[in-house]
N, C-alpha and C positions, 0 to 999 in steps of 0.2 A: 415544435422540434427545432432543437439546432440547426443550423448550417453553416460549409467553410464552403468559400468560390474556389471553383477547379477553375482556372485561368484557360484553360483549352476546351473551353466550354463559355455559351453563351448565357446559360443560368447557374443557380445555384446548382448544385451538387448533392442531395444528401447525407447529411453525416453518418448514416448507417445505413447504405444500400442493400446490405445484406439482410437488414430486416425487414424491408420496405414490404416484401411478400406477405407479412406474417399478418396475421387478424388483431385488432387489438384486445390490450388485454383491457381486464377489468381494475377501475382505479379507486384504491379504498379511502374514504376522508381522513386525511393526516389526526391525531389524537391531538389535545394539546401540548403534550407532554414532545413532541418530536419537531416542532414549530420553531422558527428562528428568524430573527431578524437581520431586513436587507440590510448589506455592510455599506457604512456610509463613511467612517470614521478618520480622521487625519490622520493614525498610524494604517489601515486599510489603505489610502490613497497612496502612501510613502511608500507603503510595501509593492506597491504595485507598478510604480513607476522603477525601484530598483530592477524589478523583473522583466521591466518592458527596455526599459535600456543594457541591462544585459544581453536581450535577445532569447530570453531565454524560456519553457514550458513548466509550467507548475501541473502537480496533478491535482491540486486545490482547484483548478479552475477546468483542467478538460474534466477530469472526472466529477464536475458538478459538487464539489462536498459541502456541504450545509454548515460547517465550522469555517469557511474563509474566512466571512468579519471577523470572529472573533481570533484566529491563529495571527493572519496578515495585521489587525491593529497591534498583538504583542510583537512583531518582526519576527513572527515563524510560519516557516513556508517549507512546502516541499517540493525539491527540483527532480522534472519527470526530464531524463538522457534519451538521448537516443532519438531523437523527434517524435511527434506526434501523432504520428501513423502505427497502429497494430499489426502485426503480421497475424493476432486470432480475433475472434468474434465471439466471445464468451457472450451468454444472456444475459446479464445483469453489469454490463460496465458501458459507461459512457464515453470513452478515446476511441473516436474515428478509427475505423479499420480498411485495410488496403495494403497498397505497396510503399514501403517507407521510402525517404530519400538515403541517400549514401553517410555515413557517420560524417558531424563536423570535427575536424579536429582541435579548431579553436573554443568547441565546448567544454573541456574541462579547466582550462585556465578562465573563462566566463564566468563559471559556477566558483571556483575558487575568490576569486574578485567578487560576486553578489556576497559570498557565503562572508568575505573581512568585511564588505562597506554595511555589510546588517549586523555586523557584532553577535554571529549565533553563536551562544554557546555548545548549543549541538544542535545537526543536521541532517536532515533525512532526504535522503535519494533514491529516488524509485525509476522505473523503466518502461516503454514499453517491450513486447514480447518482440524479441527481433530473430523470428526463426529462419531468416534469411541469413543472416551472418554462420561465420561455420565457427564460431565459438559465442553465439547467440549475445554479444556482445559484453561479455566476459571483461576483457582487456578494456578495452574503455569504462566500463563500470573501475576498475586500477586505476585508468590515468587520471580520475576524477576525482578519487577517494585517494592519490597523491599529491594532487593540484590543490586539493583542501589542506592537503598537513603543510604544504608549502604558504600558502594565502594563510591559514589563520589556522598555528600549531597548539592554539588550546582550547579546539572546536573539537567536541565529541561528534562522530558520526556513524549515524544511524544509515543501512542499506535497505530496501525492500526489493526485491531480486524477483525477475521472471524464475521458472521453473529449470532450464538450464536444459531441456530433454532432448537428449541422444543429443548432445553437446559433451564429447566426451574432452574430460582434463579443466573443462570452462570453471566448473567452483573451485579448481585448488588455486587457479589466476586470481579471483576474488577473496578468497580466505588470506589469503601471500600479502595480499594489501594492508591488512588485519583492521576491517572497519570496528568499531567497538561493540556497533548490535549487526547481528546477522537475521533479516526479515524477511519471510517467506511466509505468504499467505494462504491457507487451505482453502477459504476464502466460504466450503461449503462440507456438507458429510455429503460421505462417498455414495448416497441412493442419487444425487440432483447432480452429480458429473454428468452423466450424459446430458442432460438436460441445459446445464446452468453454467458448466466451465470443457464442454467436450473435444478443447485442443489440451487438457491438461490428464494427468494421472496421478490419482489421491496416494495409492501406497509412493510413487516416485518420487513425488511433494515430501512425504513424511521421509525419507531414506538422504532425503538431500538435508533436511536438516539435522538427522542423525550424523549423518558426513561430518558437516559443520561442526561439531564439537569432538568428531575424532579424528579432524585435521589438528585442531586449537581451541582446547577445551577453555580457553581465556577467552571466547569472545560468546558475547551473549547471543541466544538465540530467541525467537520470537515469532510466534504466527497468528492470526488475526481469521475470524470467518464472520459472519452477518447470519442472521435469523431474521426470520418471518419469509423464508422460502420455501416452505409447504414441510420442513424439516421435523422430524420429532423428539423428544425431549431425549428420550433415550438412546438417539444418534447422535447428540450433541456430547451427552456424558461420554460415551466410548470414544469420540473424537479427540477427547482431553485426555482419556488413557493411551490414545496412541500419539497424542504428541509429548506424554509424560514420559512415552518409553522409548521416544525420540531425546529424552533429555531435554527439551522444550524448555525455558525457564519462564517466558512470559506469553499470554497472551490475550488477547484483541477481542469484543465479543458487542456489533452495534448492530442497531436494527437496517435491514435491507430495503433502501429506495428506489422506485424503480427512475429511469432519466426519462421513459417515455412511457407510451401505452404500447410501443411493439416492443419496448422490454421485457423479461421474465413481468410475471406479477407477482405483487406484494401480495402472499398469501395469506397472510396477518400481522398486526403492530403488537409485539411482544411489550410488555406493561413492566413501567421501571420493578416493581415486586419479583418479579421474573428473572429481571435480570442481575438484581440482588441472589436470587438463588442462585444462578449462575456461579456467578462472584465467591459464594461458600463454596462452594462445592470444589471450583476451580482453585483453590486455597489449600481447600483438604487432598486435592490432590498431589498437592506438593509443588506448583507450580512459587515463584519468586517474586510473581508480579502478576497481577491480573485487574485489567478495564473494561468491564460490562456496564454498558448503560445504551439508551436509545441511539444518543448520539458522537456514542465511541466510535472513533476509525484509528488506523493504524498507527496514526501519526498524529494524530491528535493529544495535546500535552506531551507529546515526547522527551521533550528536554525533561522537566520535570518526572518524567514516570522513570526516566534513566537514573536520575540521583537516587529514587526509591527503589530502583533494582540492585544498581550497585551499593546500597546502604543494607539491603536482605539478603545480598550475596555476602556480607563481610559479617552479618549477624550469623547467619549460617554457620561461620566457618568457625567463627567465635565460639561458637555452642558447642561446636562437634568434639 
């Protein structure tokens, strides 16, 4: 298990004390197909030193994701705001939970500066859950997503947003920004909420991205969930009809890792054929975009999968 030192303490700390109680679970042998190699690489090193001299949180790295080598050697990274402490405890994520520190305000001019010295062309910025703010960190998610149009004005940006709940006026602060994609994760179908995500709510999830495109129907919307969480095929299909009837243009669909043994458990490794159905299916639904494979996450190819949305949205319109 991970560990960060609590300073006001003589030992380590656990990074999830909240789980510490739990029994563990049961760990099933990786396939090969979901296997990756430790990041060793000269762009991996580079990338990682910009982020260490920023000062700044990647969720490539607290959230454990199994694509760093390979995102961090191309210079794509995603910046986690807000510091690194959770205000929830969901079962299946790896960022430390507890009481966060106070907003810095010198972080979004920080992010703005990594985002010009890496030359992205587009960016993704994620959060933790800051249910202690009383706009759940809304306004800083703006000064970030304006700190970027300032530093580097022809950097497409991608957001991946907490839930926003009983956060009232918080998403229209965020939409006013107008980041290019608007990312909001389900993350699971609505039978494993109590279990897998239980400080969140599936229909409020889904109504926040409907929101999203009848603020500004110009900015793309996108949601992301994991399989192999005991979930059934035919919770997964109806999940894409209610983000199709969210207007949803894109989304996300990778196999779920557990970070430990007192994590949820991996109920089973859904098999690349699997996920190719997915992929049809999520197609014929009328979605814009869609990335199913073992090792899909949210923000993985990003940049890339934006030119391929924005190139399906202009096909689209071309046809109509």
């Amino acid at each position: 298990m991970v560990t960060v030192l609590d300073n006001t303490l003589s030992r380590p700390r656990p990074r999830h004390p909240e789980k510490a109680h739990k029994p563990d679970q049961e760990v099933l042998r990786k396939p090969e197909w979901i296997r990756v190699k430790a990041p060793v690489s000269k762009g991996y090193l580079e990338t990682r030193e910009i982020v260490k001299s920023n000062k700044l949180v990647t969720v490539c790295e607290e959230a454990g994701c199994p694509n760093i080598g390979e995102c961090w050697d191309k210079k794509h990274a995603t910046f986690m705001i807000m510091g690194e402490i959770c205000t929830r405890a969901c079962a299946f994520c790896n960022v430390a939970t507890g009481i966060p520190m106070p907003l810095d305000p010198n972080e979004p001019a920080s992010v703005g500066r990594a985002v010009a010295q890496m030359g992205l062309n587009h960016v993704v910025i994620t959060s933790v859950d800051r249910d202690d703010l009383s706009d759940g960190g809304a306004q800083h998610f703006a000064e970030v997503i304006y700190a970027i149009r300032e530093s580097a004005p022809g950097t497409t940006i991608e957001i991946l947003t907490p839930d926003f709940l009983r956060k009232k006026g918080a998403l229209e602060i965020v939409v006013a920004a107008k980041p290019d994609v608007f990312n909001h994760n389900l993350e699971t179908v609505p039978s494993n909420y109590l279990t897998v995500r239980p400080g969140a709510r599936y229909f409020h999830s889904i109504r926040l991205l409907q929101q999203v495109k009848e603020i500004d129907p110009e900015i793309f919307t996108k949601s992301g969930i994991m399989v192999g969480l005991g979930e059934e095929r035919n919770e997964v299909l109806q999940l894409m009809d209610d983000l199709r009837s969210a207007d949803v243009d894109f989304i996300t669909i990778g196999q779920y890792l557990a970070p430990s043994k007192k994590h949820h458990a991996v109920k089973k490794f859904v098999t690349p054929d699997e996920f190719k159905s997915f992929e049809k299916v999520a197609y014929s639904k009328g979605f814009l975009m869609v990335a199913s494979s073992p090792l899909t996450r949210s923000s993985h190819h990003a940049g890339d999968d934006f030119a391929r949305l924005r190139d399906a949205r202009a096909a689209k319109l071309a046809a109509a």
